[in-house]
C-alpha atoms as one frame of an Amber mdcrd trajectory, in Angstrom:
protein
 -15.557  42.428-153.970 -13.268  45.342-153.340 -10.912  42.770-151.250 -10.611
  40.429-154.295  -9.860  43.878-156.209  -7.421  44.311-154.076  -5.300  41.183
-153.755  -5.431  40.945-157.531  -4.251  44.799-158.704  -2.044  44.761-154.995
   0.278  41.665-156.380   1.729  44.076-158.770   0.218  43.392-162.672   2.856
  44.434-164.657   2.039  44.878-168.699   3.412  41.809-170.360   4.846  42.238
-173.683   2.191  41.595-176.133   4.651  41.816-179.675   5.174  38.673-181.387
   8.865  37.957-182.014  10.164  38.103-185.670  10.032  33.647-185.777   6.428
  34.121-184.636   5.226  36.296-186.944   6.749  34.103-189.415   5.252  30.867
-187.567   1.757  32.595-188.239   1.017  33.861-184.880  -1.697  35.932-184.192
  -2.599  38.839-181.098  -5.707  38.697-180.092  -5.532  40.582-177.412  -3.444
  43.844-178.149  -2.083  44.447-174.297  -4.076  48.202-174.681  -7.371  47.362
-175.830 -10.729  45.021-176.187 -10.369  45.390-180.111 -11.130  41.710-181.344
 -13.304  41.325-178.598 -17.378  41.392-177.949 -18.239  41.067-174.218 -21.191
  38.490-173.629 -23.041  39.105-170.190 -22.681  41.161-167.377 -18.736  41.220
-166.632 -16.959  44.559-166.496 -14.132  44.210-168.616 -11.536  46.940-168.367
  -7.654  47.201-169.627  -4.802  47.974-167.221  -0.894  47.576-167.706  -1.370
  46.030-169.802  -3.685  42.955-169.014  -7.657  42.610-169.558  -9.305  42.240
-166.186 -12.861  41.947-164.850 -13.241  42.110-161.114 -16.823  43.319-161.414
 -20.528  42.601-162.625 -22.234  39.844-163.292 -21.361  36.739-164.612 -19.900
  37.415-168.686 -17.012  36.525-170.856 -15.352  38.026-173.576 -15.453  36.537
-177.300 -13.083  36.731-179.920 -15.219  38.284-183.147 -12.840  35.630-185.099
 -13.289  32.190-185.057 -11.050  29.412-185.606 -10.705  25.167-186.180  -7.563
  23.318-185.449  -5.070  26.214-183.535  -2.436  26.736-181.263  -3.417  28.925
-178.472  -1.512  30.579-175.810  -2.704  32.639-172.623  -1.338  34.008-169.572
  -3.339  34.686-166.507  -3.497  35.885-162.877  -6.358  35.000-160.285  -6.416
  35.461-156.405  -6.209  32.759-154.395  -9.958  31.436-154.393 -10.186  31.963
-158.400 -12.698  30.844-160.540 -12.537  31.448-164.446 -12.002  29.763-167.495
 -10.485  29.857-171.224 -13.652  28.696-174.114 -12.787  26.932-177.131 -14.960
  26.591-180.288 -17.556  28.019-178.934 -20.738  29.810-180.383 -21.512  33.140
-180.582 -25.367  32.490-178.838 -25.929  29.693-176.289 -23.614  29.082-173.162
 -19.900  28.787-174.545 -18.848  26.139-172.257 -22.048  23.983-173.789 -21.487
  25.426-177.811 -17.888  24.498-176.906 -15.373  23.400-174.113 -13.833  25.381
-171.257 -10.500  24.566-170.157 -10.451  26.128-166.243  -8.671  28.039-164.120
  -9.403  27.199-160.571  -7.617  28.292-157.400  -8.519  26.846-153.401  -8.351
  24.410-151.001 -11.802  23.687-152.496 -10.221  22.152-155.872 -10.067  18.328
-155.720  -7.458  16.842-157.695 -10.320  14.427-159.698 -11.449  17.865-160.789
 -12.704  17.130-164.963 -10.431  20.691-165.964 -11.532  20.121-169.906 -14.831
  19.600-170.320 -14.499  16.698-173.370 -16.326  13.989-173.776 -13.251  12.241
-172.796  -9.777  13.881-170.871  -7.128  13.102-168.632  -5.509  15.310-166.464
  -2.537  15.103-163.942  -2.441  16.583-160.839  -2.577  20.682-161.431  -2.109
  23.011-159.079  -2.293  26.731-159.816  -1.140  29.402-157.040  -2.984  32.166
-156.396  -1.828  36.156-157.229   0.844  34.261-160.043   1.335  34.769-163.658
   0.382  31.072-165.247   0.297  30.373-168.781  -1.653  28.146-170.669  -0.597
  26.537-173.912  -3.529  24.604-176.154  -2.866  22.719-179.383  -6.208  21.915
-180.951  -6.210  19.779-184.126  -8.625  17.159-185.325 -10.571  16.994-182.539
  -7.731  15.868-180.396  -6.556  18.536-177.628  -3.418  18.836-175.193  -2.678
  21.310-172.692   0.498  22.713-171.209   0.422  24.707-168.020   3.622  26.090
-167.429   5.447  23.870-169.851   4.326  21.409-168.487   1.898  18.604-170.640
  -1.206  18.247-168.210  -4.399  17.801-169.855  -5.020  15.209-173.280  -8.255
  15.309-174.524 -10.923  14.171-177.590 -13.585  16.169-178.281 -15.827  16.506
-181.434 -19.022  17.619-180.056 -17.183  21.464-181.419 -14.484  21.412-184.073
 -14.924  25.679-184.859 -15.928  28.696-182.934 -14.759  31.326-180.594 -12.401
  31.834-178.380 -13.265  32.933-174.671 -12.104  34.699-171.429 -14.802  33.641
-168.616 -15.566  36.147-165.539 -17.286  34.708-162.551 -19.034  36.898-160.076
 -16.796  37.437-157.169 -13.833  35.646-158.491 -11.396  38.274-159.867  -9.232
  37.977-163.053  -6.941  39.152-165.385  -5.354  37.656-168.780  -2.573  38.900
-170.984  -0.823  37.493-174.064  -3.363  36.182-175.740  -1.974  34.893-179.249
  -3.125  32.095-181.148  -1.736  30.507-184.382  -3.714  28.759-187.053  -3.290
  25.394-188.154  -3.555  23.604-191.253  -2.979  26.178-194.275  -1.691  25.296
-197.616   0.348  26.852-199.683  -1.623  28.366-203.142   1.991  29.937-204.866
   4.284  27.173-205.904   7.010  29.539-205.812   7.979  28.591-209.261   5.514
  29.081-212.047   1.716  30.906-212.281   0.436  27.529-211.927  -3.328  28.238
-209.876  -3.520  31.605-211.332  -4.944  33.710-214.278  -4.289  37.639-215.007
  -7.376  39.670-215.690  -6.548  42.477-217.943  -8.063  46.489-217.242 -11.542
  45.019-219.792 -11.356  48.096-222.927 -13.030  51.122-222.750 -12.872  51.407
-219.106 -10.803  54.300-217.857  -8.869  54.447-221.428  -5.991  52.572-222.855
  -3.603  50.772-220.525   0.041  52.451-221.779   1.786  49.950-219.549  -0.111
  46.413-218.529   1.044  44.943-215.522   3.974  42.008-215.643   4.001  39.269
-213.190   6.387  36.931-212.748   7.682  33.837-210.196  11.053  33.107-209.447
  13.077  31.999-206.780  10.180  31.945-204.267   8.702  35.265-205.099   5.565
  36.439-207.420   6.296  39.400-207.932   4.572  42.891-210.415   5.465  45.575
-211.782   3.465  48.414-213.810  -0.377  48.182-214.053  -3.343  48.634-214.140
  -4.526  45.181-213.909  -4.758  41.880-211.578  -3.949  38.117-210.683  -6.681
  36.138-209.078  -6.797  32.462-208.135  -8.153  29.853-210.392 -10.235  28.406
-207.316 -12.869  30.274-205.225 -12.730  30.707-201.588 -15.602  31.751-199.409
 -14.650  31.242-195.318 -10.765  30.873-195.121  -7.565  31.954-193.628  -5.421
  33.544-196.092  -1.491  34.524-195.334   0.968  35.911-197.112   4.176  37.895
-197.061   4.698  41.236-199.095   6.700  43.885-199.727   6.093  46.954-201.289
   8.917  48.450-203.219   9.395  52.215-203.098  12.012  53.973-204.850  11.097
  57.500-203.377  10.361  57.859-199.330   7.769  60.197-200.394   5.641  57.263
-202.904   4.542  54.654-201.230   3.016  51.937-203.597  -0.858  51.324-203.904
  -2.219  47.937-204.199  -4.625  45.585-202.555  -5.762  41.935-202.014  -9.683
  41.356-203.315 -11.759  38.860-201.690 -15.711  37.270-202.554 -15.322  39.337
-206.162 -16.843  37.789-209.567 -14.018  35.166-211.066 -12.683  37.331-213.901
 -14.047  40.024-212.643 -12.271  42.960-212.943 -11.394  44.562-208.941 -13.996
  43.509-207.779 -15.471  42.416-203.681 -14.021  43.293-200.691 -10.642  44.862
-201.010  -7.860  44.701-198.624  -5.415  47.750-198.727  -1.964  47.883-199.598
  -0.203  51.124-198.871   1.835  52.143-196.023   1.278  55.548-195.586   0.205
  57.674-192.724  -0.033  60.900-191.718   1.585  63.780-189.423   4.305  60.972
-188.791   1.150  59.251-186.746   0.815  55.178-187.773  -2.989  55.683-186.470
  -3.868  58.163-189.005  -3.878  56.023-191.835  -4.001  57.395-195.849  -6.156
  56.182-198.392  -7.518  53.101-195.956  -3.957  51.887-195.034  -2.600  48.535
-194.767  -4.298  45.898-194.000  -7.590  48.101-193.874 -11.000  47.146-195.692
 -11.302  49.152-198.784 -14.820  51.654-198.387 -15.693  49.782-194.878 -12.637
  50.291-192.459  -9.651  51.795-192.368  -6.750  50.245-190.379  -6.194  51.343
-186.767  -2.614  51.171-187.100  -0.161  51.227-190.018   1.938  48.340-188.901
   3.588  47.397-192.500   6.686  49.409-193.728   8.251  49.977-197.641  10.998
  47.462-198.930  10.459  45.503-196.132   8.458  42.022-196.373   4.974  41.937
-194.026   3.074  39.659-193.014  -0.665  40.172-193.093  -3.818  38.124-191.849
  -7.098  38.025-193.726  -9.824  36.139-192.347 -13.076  35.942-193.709 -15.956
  33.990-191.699 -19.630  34.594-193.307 -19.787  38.437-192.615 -16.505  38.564
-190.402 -13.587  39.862-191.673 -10.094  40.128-190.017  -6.889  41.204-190.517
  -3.674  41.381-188.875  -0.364  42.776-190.257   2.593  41.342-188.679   0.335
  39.698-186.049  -1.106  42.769-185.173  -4.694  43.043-185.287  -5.545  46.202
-187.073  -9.062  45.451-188.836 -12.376  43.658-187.678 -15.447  44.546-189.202
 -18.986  42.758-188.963 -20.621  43.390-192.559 -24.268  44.348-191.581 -24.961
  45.215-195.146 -28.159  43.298-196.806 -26.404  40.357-198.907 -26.055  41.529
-202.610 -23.774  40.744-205.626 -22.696  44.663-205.774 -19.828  44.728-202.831
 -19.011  47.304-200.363 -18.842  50.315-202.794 -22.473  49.746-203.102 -23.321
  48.975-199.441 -24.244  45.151-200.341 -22.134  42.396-198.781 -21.050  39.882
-200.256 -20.823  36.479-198.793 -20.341  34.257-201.991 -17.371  32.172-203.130
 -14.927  33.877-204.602 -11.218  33.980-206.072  -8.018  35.962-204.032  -7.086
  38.830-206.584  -3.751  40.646-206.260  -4.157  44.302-207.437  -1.729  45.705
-209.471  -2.830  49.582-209.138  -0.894  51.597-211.144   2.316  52.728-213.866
   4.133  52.710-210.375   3.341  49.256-208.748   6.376  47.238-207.548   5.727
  44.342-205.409   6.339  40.999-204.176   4.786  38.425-202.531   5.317  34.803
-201.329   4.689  32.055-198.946   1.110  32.656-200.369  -1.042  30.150-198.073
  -4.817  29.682-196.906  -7.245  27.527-195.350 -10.697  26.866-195.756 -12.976
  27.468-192.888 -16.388  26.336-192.160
């Protein structure tokens, strides 16, 4: 064990850039893993997982793999990885949290050795073919995975090598596999969801409904909140009050830009995106913070929740998003699973272990019913704007 240690850390694992380039975050591309931490991850089995220079290795234990909290349907997936010579591991797609995840789902593998034939079935579908692949040991490879509809093809290297069906799995997890004795290490994990649909028009309110402060609560509202669409951008000023959706959304994707207009370094504007809340309800469910603000010049200390943080639950690890400059953020909401990542950074995950109620976070009841997408406008001060408003519905 502490030779295959050895031949891995000796060939020189050097971090990889884990950032997303300006186009990607754009394009909807999402870290999973962060190039410093497990965050995003739960480890399944006995592997010792650990984080150096920036890759995620496991040399160690017994036989494990690490899952993605978030799960996704139709993707594109990219991930780079480095095994010894004699390697042994695997990448899991749609998987299930319980039950083996190259059963639940499929494993795409990573195999190394004179022991590797080339008839070798490297996708588990029920049907695949595969040219000729042959991985060198103590290398950086990359895999890149478009899954959509059931269909599958895989580059290694650039180059096309696997096409594949499979609909035995068309959601789950994503997976890093560690076999006993077979060392390995991944880096630049990203994947990008496919298949979301635009909910803003970019041109009129059409698919949306403002819900007023309701009277009596919290006094008069001197200045209501005025939202308006043009030239690709919804944008509000003044408040207290909110825009919602006219449809309900219970498991989905949800991205959008936004920028948060400050006049004053020293004001940073309040708002926040509600999700699961009562349709005409007034800021209600779980709410997704808007305010880029931290403290002692520190983007980990976040204020008042931060951006991209769940309102009450979690605050964000990292204030990614900056004033008068368009974001992008990331919600994704799978039964009691919520995600986010701003600028395809992940800087929330949370696991609502609340008992199910209709009273929200604030109360310590999740909520798992339908429900609209509600942009906050907070206060007197609000100024913002968002577009390319787009979501998918998930399993």
């Amino acid at each position: 064990m502490k030779l295959i240690a050895g031949l891995l850390l000796g060939a020189a694992l050097q971090a990889a850039p884990s950032a997303l380039t300006p186009k990607e975050v754009a394009d909807g591309w999402l870290l999973l893993f962060d190039g410093e931490t497990t965050w995003g991850w739960t480890a399944e089995g006995g592997a010792k997982w650990r984080v150096e220079n920036g890759s995620v290795i496991a040399d160690t234990g017994e036989y494990g793999w690490l899952r993605s909290n978030a799960a996704f349907g139709d993707y594109e997936l990219r991930v780079e990885f480095k095994s010894p010579s004699e390697g042994n591991s695997g990448v899991f797609l749609h998987s299930a949290r319980t039950g083996l995840p190259h059963v639940t789902g499929y494993e795409l593998n990573i195999l190394l050795g004179k022991e590797v034939k080339p008839e070798r079935k490297w996708l588990n579908t029920e049907q695949a073919k595969a040219k000729n692949i042959v991985m060198t040991g103590d290398v950086w490879h990359r895999y890149d995975v478009v899954v959509r509809g059931g269909q599958m093809e895989v580059k290694l290297d650039g180059k096309k090598v696997i096409s594949a069906t499979g609909t035995r799995s068309t959601f789950g997890h994503i997976g890093l596999q560690y076999n006993p004795g077979k060392a390995i290490a991944f880096r630049t994990v990203a994947v990008r969801p496919l298949g979301l649909q635009p909910i803003f028009n970019g041109k009129t309110l059409d698919g949306w409904q403002r819900v007023d402060r309701p009277e009596g609560k919290q006094g008069p509202v001197k200045e209501p909140p005025v939202w308006t669409a043009k030239n690709k951008l919804l944008h509000v000023e003044k408040g207290p009050g909110q825009l919602e959706t006219t449809s309900v959304y219970q498991n989905f994707i949800l991205q959008l830009d936004i920028r948060a207009n400050s006049k004053d370094p020293a004001r940073h504007p309040n708002s926040g995106i509600f999700l699961h809340g009562t349709p005409k309800g007034y800021w209600t469910g779980y709410e997704i913070q808007i305010r880029n603000e931290f403290k002692n010049s520190d983007p980990k200390q976040a204020v008042d929740t931060g951006t991209g943080g769940i309102y009450f639950l979690q605050p964000a690890r990292l204030v990614v998003g900056r004033d008068n400059e368009f974001y992008t953020q990331t919600i994704l909401v799978q039964g009691r699973q919520i995600s986010t990542w701003v600028n395809g950074y992940p800087v929330a995950d949370l696991e609502d272990k609340n008992p199910e109620g209709a009273r929200g976070p604030r109360q310590k009841e999740a909520l798992l019913n339908a429900g609209p997408i509600s942009l906050q406008a907070h206060d007197p001060t609000t100024n913002l704007d968002f577009r390319n408003i787009r979501i998918l519905s998930l399993k």
